[in-house]
C-alpha positions as CSV (number, residue, x, y, z in Angstrom):
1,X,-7.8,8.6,-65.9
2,X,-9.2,5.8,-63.8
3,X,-12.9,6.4,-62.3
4,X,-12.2,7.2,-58.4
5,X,-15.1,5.2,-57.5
6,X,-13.8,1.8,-59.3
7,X,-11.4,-0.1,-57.2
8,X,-9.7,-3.0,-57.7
9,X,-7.0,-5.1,-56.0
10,X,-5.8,-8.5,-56.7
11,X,-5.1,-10.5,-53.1
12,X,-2.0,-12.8,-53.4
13,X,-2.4,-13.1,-57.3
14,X,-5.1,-16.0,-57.1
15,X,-8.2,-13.3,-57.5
16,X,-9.1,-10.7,-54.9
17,X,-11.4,-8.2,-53.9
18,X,-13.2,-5.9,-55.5
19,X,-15.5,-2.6,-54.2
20,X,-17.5,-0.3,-56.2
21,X,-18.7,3.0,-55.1
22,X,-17.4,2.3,-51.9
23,X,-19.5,-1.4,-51.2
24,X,-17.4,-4.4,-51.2
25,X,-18.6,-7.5,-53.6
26,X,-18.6,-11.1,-52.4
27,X,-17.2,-13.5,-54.7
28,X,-20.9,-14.3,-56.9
29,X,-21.0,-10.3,-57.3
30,X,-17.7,-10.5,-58.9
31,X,-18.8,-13.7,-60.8
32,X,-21.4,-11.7,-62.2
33,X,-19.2,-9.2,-63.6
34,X,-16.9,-11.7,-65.7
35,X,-17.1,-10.5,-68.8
36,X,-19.6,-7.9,-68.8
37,X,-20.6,-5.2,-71.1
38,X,-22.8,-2.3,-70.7
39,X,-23.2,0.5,-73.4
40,X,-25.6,3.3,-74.3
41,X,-25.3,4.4,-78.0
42,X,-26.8,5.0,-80.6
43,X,-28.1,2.1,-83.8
44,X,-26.5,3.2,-86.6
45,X,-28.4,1.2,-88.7
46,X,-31.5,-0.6,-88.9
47,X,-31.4,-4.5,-87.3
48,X,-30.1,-7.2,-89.5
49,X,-32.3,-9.9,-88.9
50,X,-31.0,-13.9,-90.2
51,X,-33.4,-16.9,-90.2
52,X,-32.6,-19.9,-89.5
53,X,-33.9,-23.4,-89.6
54,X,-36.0,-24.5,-87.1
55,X,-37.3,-21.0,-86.1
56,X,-34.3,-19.7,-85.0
57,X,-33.2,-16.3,-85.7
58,X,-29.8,-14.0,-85.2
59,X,-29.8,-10.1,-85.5
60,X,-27.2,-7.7,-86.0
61,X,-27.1,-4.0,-85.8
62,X,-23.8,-1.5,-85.1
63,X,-24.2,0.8,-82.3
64,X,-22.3,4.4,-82.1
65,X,-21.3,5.1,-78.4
66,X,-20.2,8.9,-78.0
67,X,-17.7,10.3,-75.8
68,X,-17.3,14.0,-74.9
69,X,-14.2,15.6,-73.2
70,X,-11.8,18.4,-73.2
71,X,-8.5,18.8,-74.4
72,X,-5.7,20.4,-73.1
73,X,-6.6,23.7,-74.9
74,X,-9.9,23.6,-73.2
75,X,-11.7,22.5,-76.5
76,X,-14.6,20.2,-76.3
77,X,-14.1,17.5,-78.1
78,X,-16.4,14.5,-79.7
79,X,-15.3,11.0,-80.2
80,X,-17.3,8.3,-81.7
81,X,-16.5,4.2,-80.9
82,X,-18.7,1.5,-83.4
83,X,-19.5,-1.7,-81.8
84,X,-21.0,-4.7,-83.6
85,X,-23.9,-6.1,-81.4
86,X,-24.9,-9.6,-82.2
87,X,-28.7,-11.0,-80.3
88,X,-29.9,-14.6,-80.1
89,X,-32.9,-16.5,-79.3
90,X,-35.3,-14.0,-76.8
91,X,-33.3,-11.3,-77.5
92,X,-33.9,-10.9,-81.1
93,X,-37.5,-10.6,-80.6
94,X,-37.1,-7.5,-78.2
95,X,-34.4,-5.7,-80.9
96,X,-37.0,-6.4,-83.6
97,X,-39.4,-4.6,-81.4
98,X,-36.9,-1.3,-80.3
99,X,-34.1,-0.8,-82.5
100,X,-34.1,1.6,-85.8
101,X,-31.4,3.5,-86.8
102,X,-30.6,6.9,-84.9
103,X,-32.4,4.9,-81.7
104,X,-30.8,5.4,-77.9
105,X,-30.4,2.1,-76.8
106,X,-28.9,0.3,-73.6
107,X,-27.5,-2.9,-73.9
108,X,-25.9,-5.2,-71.7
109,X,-23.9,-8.0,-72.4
110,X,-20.5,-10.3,-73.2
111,X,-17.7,-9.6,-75.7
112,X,-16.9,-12.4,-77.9
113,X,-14.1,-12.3,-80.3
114,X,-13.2,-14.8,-83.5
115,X,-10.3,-14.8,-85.7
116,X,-10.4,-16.1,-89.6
117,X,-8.3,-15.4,-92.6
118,X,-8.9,-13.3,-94.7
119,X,-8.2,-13.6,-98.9
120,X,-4.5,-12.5,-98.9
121,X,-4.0,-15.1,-96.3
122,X,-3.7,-12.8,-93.0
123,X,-5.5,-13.6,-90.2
124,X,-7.5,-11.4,-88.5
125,X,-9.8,-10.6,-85.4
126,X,-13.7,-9.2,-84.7
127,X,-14.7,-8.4,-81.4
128,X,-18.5,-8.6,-81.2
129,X,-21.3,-8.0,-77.9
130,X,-23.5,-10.5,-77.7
131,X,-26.5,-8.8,-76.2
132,X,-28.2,-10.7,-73.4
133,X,-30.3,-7.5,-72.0
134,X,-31.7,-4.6,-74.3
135,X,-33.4,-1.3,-73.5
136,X,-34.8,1.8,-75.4
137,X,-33.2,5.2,-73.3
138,X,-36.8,7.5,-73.7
């Protein structure tokens, strides 16, 4: 069901206008928003950390985002989605310092997906967030 206090509407098919919570965004608020992720999960493991020359390092971790609702028998249910988080450059430092596995963490950030062929010949697609902001939840 869509969140009654997201709206969007496109204006003549060349972009539009966009309110949230009731305040409409200009056009650089909207910009902002262009490929944005935000998440609060759970590390499901401990950071995967990759040197590289010249000092530079990558970090990986998965992160398990739970969702809790109600079916139509009233029952409560628990879902669990697993996303592959990827950090670079400043960021890395700042994971190194929060996450551990079982850690609340809220990330913000861009999806970025690649496609490559696997060894039967099929190609296939990852979806990854490339964390640009990171917080512990306390």
């Amino acid at each position: 069901m869509p969140d009654p206090n997201v709206e969007l509407c496109i204006v003549g098919g060349h972009g539009g206008c966009c309110s949230i919570n009731g305040k409409q965004l200009n056009i650089m608020e909207m910009e902002k928003l262009r490929n944005s992720v935000y998440l609060m999960g759970n590390a499901g493991t401990d950071l995967i950390v990759v040197n590289f020359s010249e000092g530079r390092k990558m970090a990986r971790v998965s992160l398990a985002v739970n969702e809790f609702y109600k079916n139509s028998a009233g029952e409560a249910i628990s879902h669990t989605q697993w996303f592959n988080l990827v950090f670079w450059g400043k960021t890395v430092a700042i994971a190194e310092a929060l996450v551990k596995k079982g850690k609340m963490l809220c990330v913000a950030g861009r999806l970025n997906t690649q496609s490559y062929v696997d060894k039967k010949g099929n190609q296939r697609f990852t979806t990854e967030i490339f964390v640009n902001n990171l917080q512990e939840d306390e």
